[in-house]
LUMKENU-533770 format. One record per residue (C-alpha): z, x, y; residue in one letter. Coordinates in steps of 0.2 Angstrom, whole numbers, padded with zeros to 4 digits, always signed. Layout:
// residues N
ZXYA/...
//
This chain:
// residues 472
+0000+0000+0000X/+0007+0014+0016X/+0002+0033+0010X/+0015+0040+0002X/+0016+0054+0014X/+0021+0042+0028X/+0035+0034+0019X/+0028+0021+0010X/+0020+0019-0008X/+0005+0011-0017X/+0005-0006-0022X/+0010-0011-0039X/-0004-0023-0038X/-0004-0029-0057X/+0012-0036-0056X/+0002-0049-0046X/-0008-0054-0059X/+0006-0053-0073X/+0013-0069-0079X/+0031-0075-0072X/+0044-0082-0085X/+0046-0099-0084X/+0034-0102-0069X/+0020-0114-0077X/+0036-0125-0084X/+0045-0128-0068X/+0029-0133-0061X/+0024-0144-0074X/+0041-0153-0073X/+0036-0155-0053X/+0019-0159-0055X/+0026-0173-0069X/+0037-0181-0056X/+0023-0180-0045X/+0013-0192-0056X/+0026-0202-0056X/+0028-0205-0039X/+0010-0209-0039X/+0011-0226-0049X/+0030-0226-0041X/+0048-0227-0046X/+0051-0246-0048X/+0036-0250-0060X/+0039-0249-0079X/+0026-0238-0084X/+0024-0222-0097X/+0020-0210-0082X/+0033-0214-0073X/+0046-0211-0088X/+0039-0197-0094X/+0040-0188-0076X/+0058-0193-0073X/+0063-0187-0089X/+0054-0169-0086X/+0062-0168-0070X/+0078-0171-0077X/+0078-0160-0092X/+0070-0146-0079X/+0087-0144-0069X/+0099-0149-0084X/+0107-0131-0084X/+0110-0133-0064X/+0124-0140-0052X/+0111-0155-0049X/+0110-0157-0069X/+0123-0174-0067X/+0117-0182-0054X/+0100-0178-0057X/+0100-0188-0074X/+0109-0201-0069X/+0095-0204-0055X/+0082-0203-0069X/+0093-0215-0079X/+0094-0229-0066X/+0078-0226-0061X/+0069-0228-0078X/+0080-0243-0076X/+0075-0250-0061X/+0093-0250-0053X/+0091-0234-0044X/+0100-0231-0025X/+0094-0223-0010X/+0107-0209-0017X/+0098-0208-0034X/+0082-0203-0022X/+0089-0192-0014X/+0097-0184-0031X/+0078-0184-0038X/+0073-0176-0019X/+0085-0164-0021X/+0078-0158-0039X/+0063-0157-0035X/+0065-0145-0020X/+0077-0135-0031X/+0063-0133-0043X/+0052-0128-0033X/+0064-0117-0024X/+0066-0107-0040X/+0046-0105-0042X/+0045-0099-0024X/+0064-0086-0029X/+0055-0079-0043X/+0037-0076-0034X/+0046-0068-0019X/+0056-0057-0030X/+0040-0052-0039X/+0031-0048-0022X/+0046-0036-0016X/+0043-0026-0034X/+0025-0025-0032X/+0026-0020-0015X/+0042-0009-0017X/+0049-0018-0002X/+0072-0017+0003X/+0076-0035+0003X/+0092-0038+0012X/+0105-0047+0001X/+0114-0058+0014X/+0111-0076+0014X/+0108-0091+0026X/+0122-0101+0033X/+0125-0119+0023X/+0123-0133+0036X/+0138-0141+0042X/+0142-0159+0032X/+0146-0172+0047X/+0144-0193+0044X/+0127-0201+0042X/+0120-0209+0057X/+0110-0225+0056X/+0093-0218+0061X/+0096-0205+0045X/+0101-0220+0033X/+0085-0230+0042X/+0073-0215+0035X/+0081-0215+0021X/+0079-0234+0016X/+0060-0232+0021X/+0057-0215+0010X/+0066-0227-0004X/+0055-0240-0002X/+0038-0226-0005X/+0046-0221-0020X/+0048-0237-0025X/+0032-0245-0022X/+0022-0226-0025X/+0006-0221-0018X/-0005-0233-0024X/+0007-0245-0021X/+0005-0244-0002X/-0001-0254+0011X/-0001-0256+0031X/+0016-0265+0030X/+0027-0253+0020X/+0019-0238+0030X/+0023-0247+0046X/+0041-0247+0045X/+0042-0228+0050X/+0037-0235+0065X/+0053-0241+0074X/+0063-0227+0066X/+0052-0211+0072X/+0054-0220+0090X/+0070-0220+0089X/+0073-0204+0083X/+0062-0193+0093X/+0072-0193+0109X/+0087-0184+0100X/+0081-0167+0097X/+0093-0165+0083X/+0083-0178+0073X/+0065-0173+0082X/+0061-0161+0066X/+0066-0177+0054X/+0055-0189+0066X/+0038-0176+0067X/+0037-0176+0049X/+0041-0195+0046X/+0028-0198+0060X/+0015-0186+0053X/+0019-0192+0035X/+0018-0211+0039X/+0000-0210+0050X/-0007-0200+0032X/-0002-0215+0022X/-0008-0229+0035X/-0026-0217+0036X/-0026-0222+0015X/-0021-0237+0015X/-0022-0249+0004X/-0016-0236-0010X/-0025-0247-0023X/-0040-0243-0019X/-0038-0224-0017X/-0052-0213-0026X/-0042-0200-0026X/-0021-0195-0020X/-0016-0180-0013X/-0001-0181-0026X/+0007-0163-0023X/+0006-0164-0004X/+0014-0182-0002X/+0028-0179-0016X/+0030-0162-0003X/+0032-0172+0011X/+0043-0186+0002X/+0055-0175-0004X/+0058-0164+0010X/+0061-0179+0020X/+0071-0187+0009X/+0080-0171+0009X/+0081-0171+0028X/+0089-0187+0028X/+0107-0181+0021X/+0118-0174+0036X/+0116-0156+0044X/+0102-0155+0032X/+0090-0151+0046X/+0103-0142+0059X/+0094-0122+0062X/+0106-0116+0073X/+0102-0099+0081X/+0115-0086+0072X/+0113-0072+0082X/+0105-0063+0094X/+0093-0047+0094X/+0091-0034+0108X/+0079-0019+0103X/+0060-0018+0101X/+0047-0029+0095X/+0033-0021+0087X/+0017-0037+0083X/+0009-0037+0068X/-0003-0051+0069X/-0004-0068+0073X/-0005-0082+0061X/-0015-0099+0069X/-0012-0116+0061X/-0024-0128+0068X/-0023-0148+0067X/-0033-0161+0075X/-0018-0165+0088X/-0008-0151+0085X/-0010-0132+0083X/+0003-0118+0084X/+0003-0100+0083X/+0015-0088+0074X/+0017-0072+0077X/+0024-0060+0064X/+0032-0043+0069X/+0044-0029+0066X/+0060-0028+0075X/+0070-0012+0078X/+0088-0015+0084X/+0092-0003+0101X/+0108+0001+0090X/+0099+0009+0079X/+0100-0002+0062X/+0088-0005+0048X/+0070-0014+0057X/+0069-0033+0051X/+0053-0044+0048X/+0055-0056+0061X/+0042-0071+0065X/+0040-0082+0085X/+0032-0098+0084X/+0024-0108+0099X/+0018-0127+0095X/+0009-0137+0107X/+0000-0155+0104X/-0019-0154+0106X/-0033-0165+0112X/-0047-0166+0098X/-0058-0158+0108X/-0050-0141+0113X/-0056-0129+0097X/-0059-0111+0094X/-0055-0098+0108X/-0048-0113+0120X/-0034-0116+0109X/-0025-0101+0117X/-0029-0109+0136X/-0014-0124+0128X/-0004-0110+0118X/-0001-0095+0131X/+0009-0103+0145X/+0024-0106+0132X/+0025-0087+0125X/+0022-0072+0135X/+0022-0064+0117X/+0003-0068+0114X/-0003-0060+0131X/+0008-0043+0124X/-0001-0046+0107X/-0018-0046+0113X/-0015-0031+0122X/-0007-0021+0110X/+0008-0020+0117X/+0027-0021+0110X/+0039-0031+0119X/+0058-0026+0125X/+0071-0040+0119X/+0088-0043+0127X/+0098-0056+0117X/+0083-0066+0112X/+0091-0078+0101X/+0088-0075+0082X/+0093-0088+0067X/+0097-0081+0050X/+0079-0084+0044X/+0073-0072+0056X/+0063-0083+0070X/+0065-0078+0085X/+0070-0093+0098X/+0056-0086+0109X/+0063-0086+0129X/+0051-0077+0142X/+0065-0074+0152X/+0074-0061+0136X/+0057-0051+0134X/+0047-0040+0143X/+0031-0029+0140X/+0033-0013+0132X/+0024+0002+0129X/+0009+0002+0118X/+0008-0002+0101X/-0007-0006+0089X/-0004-0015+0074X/-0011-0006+0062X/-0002+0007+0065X/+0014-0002+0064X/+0009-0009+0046X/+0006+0012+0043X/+0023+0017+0050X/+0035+0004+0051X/+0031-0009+0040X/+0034-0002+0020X/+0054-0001+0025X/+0057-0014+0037X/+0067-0028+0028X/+0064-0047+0028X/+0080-0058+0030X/+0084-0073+0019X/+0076-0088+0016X/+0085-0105+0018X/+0087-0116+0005X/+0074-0129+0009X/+0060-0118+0015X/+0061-0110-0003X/+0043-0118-0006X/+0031-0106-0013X/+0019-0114+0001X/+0031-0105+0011X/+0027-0088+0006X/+0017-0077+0020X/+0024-0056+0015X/+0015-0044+0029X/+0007-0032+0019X/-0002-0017+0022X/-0018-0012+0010X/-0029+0002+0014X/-0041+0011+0003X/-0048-0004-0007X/-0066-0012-0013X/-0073-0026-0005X/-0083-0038-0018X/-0089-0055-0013X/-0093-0066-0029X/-0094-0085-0033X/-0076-0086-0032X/-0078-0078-0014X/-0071-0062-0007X/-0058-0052-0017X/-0049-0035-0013X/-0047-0024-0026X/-0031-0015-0027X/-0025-0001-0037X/-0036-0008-0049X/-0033-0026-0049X/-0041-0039-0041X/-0032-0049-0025X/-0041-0064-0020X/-0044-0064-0001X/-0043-0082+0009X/-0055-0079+0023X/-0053-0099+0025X/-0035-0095+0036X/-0045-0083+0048X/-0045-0093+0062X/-0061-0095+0075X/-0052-0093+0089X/-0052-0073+0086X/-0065-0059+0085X/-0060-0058+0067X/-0074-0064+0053X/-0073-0065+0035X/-0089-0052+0037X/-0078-0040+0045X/-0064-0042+0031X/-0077-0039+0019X/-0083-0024+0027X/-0065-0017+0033X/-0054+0000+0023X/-0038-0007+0029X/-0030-0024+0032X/-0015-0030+0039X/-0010-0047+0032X/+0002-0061+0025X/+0004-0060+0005X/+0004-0078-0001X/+0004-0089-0017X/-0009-0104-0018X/-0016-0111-0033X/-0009-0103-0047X/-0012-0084-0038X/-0007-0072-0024X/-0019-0071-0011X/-0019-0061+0005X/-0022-0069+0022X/-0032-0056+0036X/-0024-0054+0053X/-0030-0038+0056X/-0043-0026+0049X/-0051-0009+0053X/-0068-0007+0050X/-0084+0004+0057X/-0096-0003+0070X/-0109+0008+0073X/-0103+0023+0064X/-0085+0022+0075X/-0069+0014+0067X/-0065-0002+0076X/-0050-0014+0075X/-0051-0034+0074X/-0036-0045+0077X/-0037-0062+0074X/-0024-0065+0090X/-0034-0052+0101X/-0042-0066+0113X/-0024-0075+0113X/-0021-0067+0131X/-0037-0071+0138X/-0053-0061+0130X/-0071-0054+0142X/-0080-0058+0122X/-0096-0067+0130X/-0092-0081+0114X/-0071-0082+0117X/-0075-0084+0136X/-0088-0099+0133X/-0075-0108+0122X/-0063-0105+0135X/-0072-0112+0148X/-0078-0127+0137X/-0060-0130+0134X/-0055-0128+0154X/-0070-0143+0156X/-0063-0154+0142X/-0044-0152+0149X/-0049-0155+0167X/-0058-0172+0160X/-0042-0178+0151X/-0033-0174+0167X/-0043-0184+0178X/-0043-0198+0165X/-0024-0201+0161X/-0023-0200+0181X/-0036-0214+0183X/-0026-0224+0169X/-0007-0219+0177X/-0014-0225+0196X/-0021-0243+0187X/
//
């Protein structure tokens, strides 16, 4: 992965291809429940039975083993509680927690990477509130009815509840995914006549909102601080038709001299339809001053920028400043191989949620009819070009022609894949470095400028509408 002579080691990159014990039976106990969720949890039917069982037996060794069975009990039954849900929520995301355990340990060997042994803070238990027992009884009623069960009426009675709990921001996390969850179901509706579900994705969203709904549950409270340098690896762009938010992944050194930490800043903003590519950035950049430093390879000073046990950084203009230089690459060189990642909380321990910064140099390229691939030490690492986002310079043309990468390690679809921020590749005989976030600060690219202005045009036209409809 880093050339041993600068501290680091190559990549154990077979160990990504080698089988992990016991993975393809936990997710075959989730994707059994998953089916079961599809013809739903009230309805006497063979799928249904034979997924609550799985689920069960899948956690009978565990804490969760008691109440777990006796949610699949009641539920075969047809007597099952909003608690019993929440039990069978609760498994699930155990399960899949210990999927996303055993992947992340397998990365850290392959890439020889410390992992730090502390843990996150349990949230603190407090009393149920009404709006939490509301989502709860609506998230009941899914499960009850299942996916193909559903129609405008059931999906509608997120309504009253998401507008009651977005004005409290300590149940806006709850309410964004209860209002994104509930418009996905009303777009499919009626469930009957669905050609085909979305099964993992909606039992993903169910269950971590079901999860969401027991007290403290959501609570991130920022641990900690962090006063030091920040040295950008790349930026991670996460586009959707009304939203779109940008995460920047870095290196932190603490001024006191400690061990550096992988750290992560998130900015999200919602979006017209119409703002795309490059002009995403015009919506992004006034919240984080952090983009601007990125695409000018520059590290950034913090001063008690507030820092939660996962390692996201509460971004705060007014706790960072620009530093000196620093190009990305050769942060992944230097810095990267012995900088440790902090802990994971409980219910982001999805294996969706896996994104390791890597650093790989001195591979081969191929490009095949399963589409682009590293190879590694050897081994083939699929590469997902389709997470490059179009509002940077970088191309899957550029990947394919680059001798190092800086990118997130991730797991989809049965294998590991490695996501692009940054490569280094030869444009007319001279090395050249692409970044994916290297038109977040503003860009002279004749085609990142056009979508910028084309994005300036299409804001200013909103404007002057939603004035016109404010003056009537």
């Amino acid at each position: 992965m880093v050339p041993a002579d600068q501290g680091g080691g190559v990549m154990r990159a077979n160990l990504l291809t080698e089988t992990v014990d016991g993975l393809d039976e936990a997710l075959a106990a989730v994707d059994s429940f998953d089916r079961a969720l599809v013809v739903g949890l009230l309805r006497p039917h063979a799928v249904r039975d034979t997924g609550l069982t799985a689920l069960a037996d899948a956690v009978a060794g565990t804490p969760l083993a008691a109440v777990a069975g006796e949610g699949a009990d009641k539920a075969v039954a047809g007597a099952a509680s909003e608690d019993h849900f929440v039990a069978l929520a609760a498994a699930r995301t155990a399960l899949l927690g210990s999927v996303h355990d055993a992947l992340t340990a397998r990365v850290d060997e392959a890439i020889g990477r410390p992992r730090a042994g502390e843990s996150v803070p349990a949230p603190v238990g407090r009393p149920a509130g009404n709006l939490l027992t509301a989502a709860r009884s609506w998230l009941s009623d899914l499960a009850r009815c299942g996916w193909q069960g559903i129609d405008h009426d059931v999906v509608a009675g997120a309504a009253p509840v998401v507008s009651a709990m977005l004005p409290d921001p300590a149940l806006r996390r709850l309410a964004t995914l209860l209002d994104g969850f509930a418009a996905e179901l009303a777009a499919s509706c009626p469930g009957s006549a669905l050609g085909r579900v979305p099964v993992r994705r909606w039992a993903d969203l169910w269950s971590r909102a079901m999860v969401l709904t027991v007290p403290g549950a959501a609570d991130v409270p920022a641990t900690g601080t962090a006063t030091g340098r920040l040295l950008p690896l790349g930026v991670d762009v996460q586009e959707h038709a009304t939203a779109v938010q940008a995460q920047v992944h870095g290196v932190f050194e603490p001024s006191d001299g400690a061990v550096p930490r992988l750290v992560r800043a998130s900015v999200s903003v919602p979006k017209p339809d119409t703002v795309v590519g490059a002009g995403l950035w015009q919506l992004l950049r006034p919240h984080m001053s952090l983009l601007t430093a990125v695409s000018e390879g520059r590290s950034m000073a913090l001063t008690g920028m507030p820092l939660t046990a996962e390692g996201d950084l509460i971004w705060d203009d007014a706790r960072a400043r620009k530093g000196e230089p620093a190009d990305a690459l050769t942060t992944a060189r230097v810095a990267l191989a012995t900088a440790t990642p902090f802990a994971t909380a409980p219910l982001d321990r999805h294996p969706s949620r896996i994104a390791v910064p890597v650093f790989l140099e001195g591979y081969g390229a191929q490009k095949d009819d399963e589409g682009l691939a590293f190879t590694v030490a050897g081994h083939r690492l699929a590469v997902d070009t389709d997470r490059v986002p179009a509002a940077g310079p970088l191309t899957a043309e550029a990947v394919a022609a680059s001798g190092a990468c800086v990118g997130l390690l991730r797991w989809d679809a049965g294998e590991f894949t490695v996501q692009p921020l940054a490569v280094q590749t030869t444009v007319r005989k001279k090395p050249v470095a692409l970044h994916a976030g290297a038109w977040a600060g503003g860009t002279t690219d004749k085609a990142g400028a056009k979508a910028e202005k084309a994005a300036t045009d299409a804001a200013a036209v909103l404007r002057e509408r939603a004035g016109r409809l404010l003056r009537k």
